[in-house]
C-alpha positions as CSV (number, residue, x, y, z in Angstrom):
1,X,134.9,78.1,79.8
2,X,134.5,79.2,83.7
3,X,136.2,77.4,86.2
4,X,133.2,76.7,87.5
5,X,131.7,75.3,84.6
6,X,134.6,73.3,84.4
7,X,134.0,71.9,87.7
8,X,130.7,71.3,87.1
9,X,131.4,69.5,84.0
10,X,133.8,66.4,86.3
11,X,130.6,65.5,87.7
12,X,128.3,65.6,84.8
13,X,127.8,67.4,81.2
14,X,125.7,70.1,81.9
15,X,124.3,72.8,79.4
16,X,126.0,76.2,79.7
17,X,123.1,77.3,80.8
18,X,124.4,76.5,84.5
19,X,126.3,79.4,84.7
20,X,125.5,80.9,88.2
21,X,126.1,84.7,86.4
22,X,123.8,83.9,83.8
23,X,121.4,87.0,83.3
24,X,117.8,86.7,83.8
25,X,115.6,86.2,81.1
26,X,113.1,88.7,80.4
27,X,110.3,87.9,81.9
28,X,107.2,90.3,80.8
29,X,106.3,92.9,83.1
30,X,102.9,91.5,82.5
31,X,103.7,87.9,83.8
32,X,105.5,89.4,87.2
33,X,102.4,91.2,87.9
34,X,100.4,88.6,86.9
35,X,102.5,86.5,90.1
36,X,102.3,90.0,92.0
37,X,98.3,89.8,92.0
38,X,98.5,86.4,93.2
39,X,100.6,86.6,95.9
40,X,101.6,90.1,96.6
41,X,104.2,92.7,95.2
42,X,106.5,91.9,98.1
43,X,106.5,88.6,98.1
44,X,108.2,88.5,94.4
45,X,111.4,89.2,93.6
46,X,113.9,89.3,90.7
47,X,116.9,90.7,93.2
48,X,120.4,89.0,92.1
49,X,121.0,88.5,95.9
50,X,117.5,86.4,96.2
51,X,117.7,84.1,93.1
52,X,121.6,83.5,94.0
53,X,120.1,82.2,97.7
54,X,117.7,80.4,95.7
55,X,119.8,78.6,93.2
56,X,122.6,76.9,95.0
57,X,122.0,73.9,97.7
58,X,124.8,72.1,99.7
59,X,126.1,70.1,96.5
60,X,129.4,70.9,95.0
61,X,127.1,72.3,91.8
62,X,127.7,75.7,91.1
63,X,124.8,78.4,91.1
64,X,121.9,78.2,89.2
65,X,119.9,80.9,89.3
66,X,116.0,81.2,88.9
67,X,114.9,84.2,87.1
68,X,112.2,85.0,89.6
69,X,111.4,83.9,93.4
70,X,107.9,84.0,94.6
71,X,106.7,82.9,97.4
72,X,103.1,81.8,97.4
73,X,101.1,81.1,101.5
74,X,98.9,78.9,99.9
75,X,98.1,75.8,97.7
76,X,95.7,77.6,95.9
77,X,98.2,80.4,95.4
78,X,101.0,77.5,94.0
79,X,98.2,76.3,91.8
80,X,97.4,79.6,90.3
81,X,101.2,80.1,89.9
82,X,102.0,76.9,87.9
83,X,99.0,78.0,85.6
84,X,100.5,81.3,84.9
85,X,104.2,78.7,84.3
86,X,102.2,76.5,82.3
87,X,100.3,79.2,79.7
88,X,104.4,80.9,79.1
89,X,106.0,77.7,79.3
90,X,107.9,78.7,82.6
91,X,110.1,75.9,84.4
92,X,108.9,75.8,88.2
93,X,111.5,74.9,90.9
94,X,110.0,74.1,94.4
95,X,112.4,75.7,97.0
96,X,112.1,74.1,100.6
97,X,115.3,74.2,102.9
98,X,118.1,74.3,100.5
99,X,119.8,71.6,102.5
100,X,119.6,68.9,99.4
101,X,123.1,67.5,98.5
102,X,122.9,66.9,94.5
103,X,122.0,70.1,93.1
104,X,117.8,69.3,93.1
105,X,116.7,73.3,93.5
106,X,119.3,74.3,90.5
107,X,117.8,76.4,88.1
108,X,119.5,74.9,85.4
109,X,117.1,75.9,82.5
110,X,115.7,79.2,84.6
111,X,112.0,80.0,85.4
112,X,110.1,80.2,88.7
113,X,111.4,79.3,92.0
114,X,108.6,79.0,94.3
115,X,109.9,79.3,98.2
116,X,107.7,77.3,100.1
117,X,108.9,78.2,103.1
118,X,106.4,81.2,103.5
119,X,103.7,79.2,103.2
120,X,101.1,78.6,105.9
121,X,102.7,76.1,108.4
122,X,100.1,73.6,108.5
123,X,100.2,71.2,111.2
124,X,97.0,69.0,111.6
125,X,97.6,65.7,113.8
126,X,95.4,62.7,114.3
127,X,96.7,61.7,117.6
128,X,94.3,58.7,118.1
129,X,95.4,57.9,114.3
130,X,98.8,58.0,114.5
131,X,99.5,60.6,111.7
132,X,99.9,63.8,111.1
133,X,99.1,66.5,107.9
134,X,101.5,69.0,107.5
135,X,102.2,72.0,104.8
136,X,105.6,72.3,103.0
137,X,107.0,75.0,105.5
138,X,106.7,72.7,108.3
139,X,110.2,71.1,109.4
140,X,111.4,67.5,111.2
141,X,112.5,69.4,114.3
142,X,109.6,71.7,114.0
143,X,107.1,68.9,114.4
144,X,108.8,67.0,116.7
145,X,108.4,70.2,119.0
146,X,104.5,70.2,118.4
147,X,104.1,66.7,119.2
148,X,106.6,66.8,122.4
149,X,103.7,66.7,124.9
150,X,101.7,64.1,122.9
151,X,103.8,61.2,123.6
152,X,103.9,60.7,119.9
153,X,106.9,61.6,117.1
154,X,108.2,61.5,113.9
155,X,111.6,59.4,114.1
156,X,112.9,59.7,110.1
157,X,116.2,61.9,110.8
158,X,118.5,62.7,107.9
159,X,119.9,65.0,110.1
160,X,119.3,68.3,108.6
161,X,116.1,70.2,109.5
162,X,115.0,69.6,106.6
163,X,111.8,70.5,105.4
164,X,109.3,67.2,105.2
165,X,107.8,67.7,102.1
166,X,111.3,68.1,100.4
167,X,112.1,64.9,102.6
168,X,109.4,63.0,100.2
169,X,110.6,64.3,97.4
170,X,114.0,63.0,98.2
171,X,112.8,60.2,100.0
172,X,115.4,60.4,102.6
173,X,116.0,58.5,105.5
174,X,118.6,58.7,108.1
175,X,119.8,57.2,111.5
176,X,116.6,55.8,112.3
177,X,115.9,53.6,109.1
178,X,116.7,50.3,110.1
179,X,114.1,50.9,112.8
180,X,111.4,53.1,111.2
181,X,112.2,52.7,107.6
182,X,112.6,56.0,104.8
183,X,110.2,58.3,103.8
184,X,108.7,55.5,101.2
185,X,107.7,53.5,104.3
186,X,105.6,56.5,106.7
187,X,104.0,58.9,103.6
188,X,100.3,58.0,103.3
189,X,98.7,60.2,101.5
190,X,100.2,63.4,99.0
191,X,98.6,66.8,98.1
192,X,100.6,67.4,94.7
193,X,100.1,70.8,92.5
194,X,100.7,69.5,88.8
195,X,102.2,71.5,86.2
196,X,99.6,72.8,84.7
197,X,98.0,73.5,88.1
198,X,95.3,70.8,88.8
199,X,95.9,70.1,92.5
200,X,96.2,66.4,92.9
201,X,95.3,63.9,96.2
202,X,97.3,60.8,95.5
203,X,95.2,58.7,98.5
204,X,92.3,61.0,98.1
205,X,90.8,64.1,99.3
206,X,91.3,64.1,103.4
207,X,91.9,60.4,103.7
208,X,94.5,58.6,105.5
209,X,93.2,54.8,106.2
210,X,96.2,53.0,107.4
211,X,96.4,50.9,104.3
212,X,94.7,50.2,100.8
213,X,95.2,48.8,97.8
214,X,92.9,51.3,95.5
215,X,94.3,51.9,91.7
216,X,97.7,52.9,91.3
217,X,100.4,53.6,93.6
218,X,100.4,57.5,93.2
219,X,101.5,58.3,96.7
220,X,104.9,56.6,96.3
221,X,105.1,57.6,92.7
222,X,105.7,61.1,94.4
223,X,108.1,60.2,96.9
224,X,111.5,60.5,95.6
225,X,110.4,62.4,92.5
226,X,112.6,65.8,93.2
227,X,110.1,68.2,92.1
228,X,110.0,66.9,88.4
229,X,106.4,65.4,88.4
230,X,104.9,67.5,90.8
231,X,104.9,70.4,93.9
232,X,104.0,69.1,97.4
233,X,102.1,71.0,99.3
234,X,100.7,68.9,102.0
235,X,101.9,65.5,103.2
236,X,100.0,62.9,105.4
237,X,102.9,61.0,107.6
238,X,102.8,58.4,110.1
239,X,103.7,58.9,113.5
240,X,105.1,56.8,116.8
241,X,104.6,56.5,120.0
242,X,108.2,58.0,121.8
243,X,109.8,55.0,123.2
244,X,112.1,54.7,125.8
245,X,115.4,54.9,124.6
246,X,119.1,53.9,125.7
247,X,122.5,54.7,124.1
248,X,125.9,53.3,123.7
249,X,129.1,53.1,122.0
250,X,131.8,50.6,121.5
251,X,135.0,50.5,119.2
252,X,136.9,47.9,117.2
253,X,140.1,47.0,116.1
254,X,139.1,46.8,112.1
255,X,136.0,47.8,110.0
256,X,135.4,43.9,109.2
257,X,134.7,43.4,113.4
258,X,132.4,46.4,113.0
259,X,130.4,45.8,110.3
260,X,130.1,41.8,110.8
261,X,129.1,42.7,114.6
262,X,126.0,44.6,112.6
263,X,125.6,41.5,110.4
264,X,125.0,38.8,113.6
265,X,123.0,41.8,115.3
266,X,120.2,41.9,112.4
267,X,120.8,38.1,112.3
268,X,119.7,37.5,116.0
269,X,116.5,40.0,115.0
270,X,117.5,42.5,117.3
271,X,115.2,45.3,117.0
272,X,117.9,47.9,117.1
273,X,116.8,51.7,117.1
274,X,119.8,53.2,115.3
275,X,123.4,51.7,114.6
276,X,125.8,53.7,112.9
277,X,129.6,53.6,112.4
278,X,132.0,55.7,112.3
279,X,135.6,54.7,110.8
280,X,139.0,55.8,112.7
281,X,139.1,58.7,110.8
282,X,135.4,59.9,111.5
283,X,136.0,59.4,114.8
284,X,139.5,61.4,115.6
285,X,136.9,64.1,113.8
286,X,134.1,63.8,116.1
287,X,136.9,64.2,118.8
288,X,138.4,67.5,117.9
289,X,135.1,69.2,117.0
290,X,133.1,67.9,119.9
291,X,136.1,67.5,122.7
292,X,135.5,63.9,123.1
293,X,138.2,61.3,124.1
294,X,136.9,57.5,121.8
295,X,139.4,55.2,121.2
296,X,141.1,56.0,117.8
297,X,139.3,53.0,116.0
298,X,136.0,52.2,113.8
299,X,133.4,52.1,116.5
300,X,129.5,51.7,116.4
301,X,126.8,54.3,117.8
302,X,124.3,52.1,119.5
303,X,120.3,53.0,120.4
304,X,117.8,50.5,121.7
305,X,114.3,51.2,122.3
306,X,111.8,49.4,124.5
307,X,110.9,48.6,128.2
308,X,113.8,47.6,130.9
309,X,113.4,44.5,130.5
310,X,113.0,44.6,126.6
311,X,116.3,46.7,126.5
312,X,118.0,44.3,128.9
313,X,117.3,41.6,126.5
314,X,118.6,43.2,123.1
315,X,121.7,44.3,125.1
316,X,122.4,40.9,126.3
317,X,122.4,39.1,122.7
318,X,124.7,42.6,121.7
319,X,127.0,42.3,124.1
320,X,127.7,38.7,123.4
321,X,128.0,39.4,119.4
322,X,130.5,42.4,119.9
323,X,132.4,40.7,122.5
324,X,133.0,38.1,119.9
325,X,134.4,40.7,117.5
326,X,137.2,41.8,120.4
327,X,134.5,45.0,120.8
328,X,135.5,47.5,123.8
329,X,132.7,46.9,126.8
330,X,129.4,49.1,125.6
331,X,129.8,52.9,127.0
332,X,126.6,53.8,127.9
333,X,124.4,57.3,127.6
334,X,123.5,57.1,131.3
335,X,121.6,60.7,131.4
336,X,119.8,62.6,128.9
337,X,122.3,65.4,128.9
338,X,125.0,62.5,127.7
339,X,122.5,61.2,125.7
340,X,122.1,64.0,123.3
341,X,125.7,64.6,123.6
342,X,126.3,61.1,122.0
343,X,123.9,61.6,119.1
344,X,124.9,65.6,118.5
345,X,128.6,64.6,117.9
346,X,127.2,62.3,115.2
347,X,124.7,65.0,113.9
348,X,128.0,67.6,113.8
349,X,129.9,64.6,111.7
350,X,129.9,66.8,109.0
351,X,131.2,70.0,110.3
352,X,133.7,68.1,112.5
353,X,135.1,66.8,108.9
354,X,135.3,69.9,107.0
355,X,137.1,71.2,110.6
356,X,140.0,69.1,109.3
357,X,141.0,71.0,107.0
358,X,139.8,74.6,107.2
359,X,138.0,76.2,103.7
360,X,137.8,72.9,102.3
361,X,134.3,72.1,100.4
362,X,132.8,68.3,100.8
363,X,131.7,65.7,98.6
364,X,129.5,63.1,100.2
365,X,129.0,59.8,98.9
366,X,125.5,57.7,99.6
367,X,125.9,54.3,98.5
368,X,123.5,51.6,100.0
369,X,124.5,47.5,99.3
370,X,123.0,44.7,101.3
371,X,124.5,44.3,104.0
372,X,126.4,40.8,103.2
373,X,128.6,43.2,100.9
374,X,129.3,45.9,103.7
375,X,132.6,44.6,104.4
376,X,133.8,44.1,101.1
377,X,132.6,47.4,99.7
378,X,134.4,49.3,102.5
379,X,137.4,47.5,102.4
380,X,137.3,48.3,98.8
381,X,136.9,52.1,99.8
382,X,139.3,52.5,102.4
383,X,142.2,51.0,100.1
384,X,141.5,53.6,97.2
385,X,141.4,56.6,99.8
386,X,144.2,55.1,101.3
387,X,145.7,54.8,97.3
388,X,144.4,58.8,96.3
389,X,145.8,59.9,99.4
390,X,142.4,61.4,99.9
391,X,141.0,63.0,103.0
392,X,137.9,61.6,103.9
393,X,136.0,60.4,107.0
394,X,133.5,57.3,106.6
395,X,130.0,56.7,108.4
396,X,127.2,55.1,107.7
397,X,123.5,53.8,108.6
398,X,125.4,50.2,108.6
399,X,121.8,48.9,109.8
400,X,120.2,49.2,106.4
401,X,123.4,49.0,104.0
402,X,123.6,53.0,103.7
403,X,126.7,54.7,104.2
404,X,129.0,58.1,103.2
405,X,132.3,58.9,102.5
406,X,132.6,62.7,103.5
407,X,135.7,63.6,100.9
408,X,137.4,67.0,102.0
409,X,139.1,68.6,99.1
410,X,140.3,72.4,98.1
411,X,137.3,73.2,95.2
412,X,140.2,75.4,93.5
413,X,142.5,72.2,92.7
414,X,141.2,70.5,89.4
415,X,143.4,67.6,90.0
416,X,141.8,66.9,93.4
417,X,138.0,67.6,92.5
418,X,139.0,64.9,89.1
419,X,140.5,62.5,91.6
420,X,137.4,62.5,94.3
421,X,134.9,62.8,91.5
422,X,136.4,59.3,89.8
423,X,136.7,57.9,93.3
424,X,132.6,58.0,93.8
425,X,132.0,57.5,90.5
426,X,133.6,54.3,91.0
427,X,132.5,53.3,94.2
428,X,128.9,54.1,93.3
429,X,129.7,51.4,90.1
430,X,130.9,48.9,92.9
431,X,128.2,49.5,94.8
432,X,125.7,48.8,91.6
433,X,127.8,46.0,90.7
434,X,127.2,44.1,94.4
435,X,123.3,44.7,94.2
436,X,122.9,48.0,95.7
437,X,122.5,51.2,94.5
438,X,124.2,54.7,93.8
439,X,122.0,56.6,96.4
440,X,120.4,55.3,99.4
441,X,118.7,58.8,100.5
442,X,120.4,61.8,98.9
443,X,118.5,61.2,95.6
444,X,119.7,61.6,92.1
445,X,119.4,65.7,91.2
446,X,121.9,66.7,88.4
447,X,124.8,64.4,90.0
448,X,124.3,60.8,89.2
449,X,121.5,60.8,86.4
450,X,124.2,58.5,84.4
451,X,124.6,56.3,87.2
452,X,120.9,56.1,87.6
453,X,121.2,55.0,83.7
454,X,123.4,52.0,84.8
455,X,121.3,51.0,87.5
456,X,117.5,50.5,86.0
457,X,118.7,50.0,82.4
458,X,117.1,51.8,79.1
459,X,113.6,50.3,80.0
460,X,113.3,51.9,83.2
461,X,114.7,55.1,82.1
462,X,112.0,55.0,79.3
463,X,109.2,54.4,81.5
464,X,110.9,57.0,84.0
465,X,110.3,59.2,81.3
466,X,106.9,58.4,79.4
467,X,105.6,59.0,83.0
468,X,107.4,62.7,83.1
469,X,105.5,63.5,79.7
470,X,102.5,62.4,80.8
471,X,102.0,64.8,84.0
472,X,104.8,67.3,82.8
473,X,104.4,67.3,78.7
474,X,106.2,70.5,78.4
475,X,108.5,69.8,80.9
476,X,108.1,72.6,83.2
477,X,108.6,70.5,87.0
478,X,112.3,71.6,87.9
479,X,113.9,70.4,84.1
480,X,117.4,68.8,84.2
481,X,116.9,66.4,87.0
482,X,117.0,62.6,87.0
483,X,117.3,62.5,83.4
484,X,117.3,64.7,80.6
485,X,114.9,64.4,78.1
């Protein structure tokens, strides 16, 4: 067996058929024309280099490669492509941005990755409505940059510039969810190619009313499905009006002060914007990479929204809880330059970390507890990485329960990938055990589909399932993921 397979095999059993340098299998020349009439001769490729790109995201997974990457401009074209998929019996894999974290675009079983990226970048807004339509090639930052001078945005922020359509299919979140909620919360309507090509409208053809309560559910049925039930190719999302906005940081002497400062924050109803934390270690990070000079201590990223006098108010009941805590004074964001300064260190968490120790690949965590359980499920963390001696930097979305453990680790020592792979195994159990859940916005992809077992229990797993064979009875919509069947 490969090292790599080996690898692959701490985090989850997977079918040989992983193999990164697995060959292609020989699709007809009659099927790649068939995709070459659709969509163009150039815009299909079997090229090693292309289905490699294609068959790897920013998970520890190893490759996966597709046997074939077309990229269609249309839905029409995507619907004529799963047809062709769905006569031969070809696994499709949507491909947005690559940037998922738990190997979603692996090509596990081969087939047809279709790159939505090429397609035509949609962007139709309802100002007056408050929503937007976009097309699967359209980004968050993108977006953001269309809307600038409407006075309107899209605040769900993962980070990334992820593609939004791959956001629903993850349902991610981000920084902004204890203000704004995940994806679940601002997706109202779907446009959803099926596997055998019928092009779904889970809302309806062109509607977006604000609410309803017609038939089933099928928008959020969607939303979070990771390409296994369906390929998005338009999303209706909500949007906001951009607010006014005011940042600030403060540190603390333990975690416990942090995270119960968060806890009497929510309790007094503040409507915070964002509130993350960072733990000592996350923060000595964030002060290499970014040449900043915070305290050495687990500290809290702070962003209210609102009018002066609104602003003035939240700050007042904060700045009585933290001082309470034995907080440091609020630092405050005074300009826009330090400002985005502020929230970009944050953003950079991640290649601050790996910084640490040069070469090193990452395994990130993405537990979510209720918030009573915070405290006791970091404590709980921090002693174990203290315990494994392992190298790791902690943040979360504290706000909603969410956090990370970004584990640094050399992807060549067995040992160490065995030691950090039982350490999030267990700490997503612990999690589970205190009422929350082994992913908060990372989703479940090839890494945690036992976990996902232990959370919703053989009944939900079987209705997971008899819903898969009913839209996907040959089970063509990116195989492997979620659950195996």
């Amino acid at each position: 067996m490969s090292f790599a397979l080996r690898i692959c095999n701490i985090y989850r059993k997977i079918p040989s058929s992983i193999q990164g340098y697995r060959q292609a299998r020989l699709l007809s020349n009659d099927v790649i024309q068939q995709f070459q009439n659709i969509v163009g001769q150039d815009k299909v490729s079997t090229a090693e280099i292309t289905r490699q790109h294609h068959g790897q995201d920013e998970s520890l997974f190893p490759c996966a490669m597709p046997d074939v990457v077309v990229s269609p401009f249309s839905t029409e074209e995507v619907s004529s492509i799963a047809k062709i998929c769905f006569q031969h019996k070809l696994p499709m894999i949507p491909y947005g941005t690559g940037t998922g974290l738990e190997g979603g675009i692996s090509a596990i079983k081969g087939g047809v990755c279709l790159d939505l990226t090429q397609m035509q970048p949609t962007i139709d807004a309802n100002l007056s409505d408050f929503d937007v339509t976009i097309g699967p090639s359209v980004t968050r930052i993108a977006l953001n940059n269309y809307l600038h001078d409407t006075g309107l945005w899209f605040p769900i922020d993962p980070g990334a510039d992820a593609s939004l359509c791959g956001m629903v299919a993850t349902s991610a979140s981000g920084t902004t969810a204890v203000r704004y909620g995940t994806m679940r919360e601002n997706v109202i309507n779907l446009e959803v190619v099926l596997a055998d090509g019928s092009i779904l409208h889970t809302a309806g053809k062109g509607l977006h009313p604000k609410k309803t309560s017609a038939g089933y559910n099928l928008t959020n049925l969607f939303v979070g499905s990771e390409g296994t039930l369906g390929i998005i190719t338009k999303a209706t999302l909500r949007l906001y009006a951009i607010p006014e906005k005011m940042s600030a940081i403060c540190s603390f002497p333990s975690t416990e002060d942090a995270v119960k400062s968060v806890e009497e924050i929510l309790l007094y109803n503040v409507p915070i914007a964002r509130i993350e934390f960072l733990d000592e270690y996350a923060v000595n990070a964030c002060n290499k990479y970014s040449n900043l000079d915070h305290p050495i201590q687990p500290m809290l990223f702070l962003e209210f929204y609102g009018s002066k006098a609104e602003i003035e108010s939240q700050v007042n009941i904060v700045e009585e809880v933290i001082s309470g805590r034995n907080s440091t004074a609020l630092k405050w964001a005074t300009t826009t330059e330090e400002h985005n300064k502020l929230w970009k260190a944050r953003h950079d968490l991640l290649y601050a970390a790996r910084a640490l120790k040069p070469g090193s690949k990452t395994k990130i965590t993405d537990v979510a507890v209720p918030i009573s359980k915070l405290t006791e499920i970091l404590t709980k963390a921090k002693e174990e990485i203290e315990k494994d001696n392992i190298l790791c930097c902690t943040v979360g979305h504290v706000g909603d329960g969410n956090f990370h453990c970004l584990i640094m680790h050399d992807p060549s020592d067995l040992k160490e990938v065995e030691t950090i792979h039982k350490f999030s195994t267990n700490l997503a159990r612990h999690a589970q055990d205190l009422g929350g859940t082994c992913t908060g916005e990372h989703g479940i992809g090839l890494g945690k589909m036992q976990l996902l077992e232990r959370e919703v229990g053989d009944i939900g797993i079987s209705v997971m399932k008899s819903i898969k064979r009913a839209l996907d009875p040959h089970n063509l919509m990116n195989p492997g993921k979620i659950f195996d069947l």
